[in-house]
C-alpha positions in Angstrom: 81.2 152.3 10.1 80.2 155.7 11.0 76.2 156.5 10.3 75.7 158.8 7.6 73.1 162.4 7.2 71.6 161.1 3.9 69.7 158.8 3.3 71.0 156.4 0.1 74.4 156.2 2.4 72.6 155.0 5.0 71.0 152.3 2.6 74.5 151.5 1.0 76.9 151.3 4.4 74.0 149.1 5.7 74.5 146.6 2.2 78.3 146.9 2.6 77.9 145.8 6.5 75.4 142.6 5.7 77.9 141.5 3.2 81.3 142.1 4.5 83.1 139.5 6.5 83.1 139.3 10.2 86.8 138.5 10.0 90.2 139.8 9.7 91.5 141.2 7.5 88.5 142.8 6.5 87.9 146.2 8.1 85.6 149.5 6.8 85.5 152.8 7.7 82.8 155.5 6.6 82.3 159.5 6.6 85.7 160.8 6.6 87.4 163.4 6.0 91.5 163.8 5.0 93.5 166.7 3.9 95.7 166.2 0.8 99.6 167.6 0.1 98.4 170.6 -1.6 96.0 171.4 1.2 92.6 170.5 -0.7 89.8 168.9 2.1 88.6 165.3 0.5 85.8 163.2 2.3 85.7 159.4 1.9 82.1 158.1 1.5 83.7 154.1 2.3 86.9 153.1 2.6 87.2 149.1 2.1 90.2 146.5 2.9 89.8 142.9 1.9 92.1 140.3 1.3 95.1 142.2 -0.5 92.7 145.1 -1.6 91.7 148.3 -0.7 88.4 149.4 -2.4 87.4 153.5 -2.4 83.6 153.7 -2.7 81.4 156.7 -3.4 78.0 156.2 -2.6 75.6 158.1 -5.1 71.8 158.1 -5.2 71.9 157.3 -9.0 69.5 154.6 -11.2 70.7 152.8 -14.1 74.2 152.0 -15.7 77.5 154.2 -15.0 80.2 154.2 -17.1 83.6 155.9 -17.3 87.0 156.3 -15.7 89.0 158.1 -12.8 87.8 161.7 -14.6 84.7 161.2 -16.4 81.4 159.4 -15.4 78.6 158.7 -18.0 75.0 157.8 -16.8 73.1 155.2 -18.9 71.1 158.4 -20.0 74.1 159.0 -21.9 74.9 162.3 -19.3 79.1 163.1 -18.8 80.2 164.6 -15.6 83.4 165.0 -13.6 84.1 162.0 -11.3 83.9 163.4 -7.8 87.9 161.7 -7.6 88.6 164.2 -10.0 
């Protein structure tokens, strides 16, 4: 996993590398960047494979409960905003 400029990534790749697997299949990669078919940049906090799954994380320096779906997140404050997959 590639090190990370801020802080709560740092703390969150380091949690995801204690817990995941020494072992094949699984496999992560951090801090990346791909460019989509219409041309739009995207950057990948964590990319995860297990055992048949493939886990997309975003790291967030956020407290309390979140809520939501692929367009909308809601903070346990009760605060809506656009999911950064959006």
């Amino acid at each position: 996993m590639t090190k990370s400029q801020f802080d709560h990534e740092t703390a969150g790749l380091e949690i995801v590398r204690k817990l995941l697997p020494d072992i094949a299949p699984y496999r992560a990669w951090s801090n990346f960047e791909f460019r989509d078919n219409h041309g739009r940049w995207h950057e990948v906090d964590l990319l995860v494979l297990g055992r048949a799954r493939l886990h997309l994380v975003e790291l967030k320096y956020y407290s309390g409960t979140l809520h939501g779906n692929d367009q909308t997140w809601i903070r346990s404050g009760g605060r809506a905003e656009p999911s950064p997959s959006s």
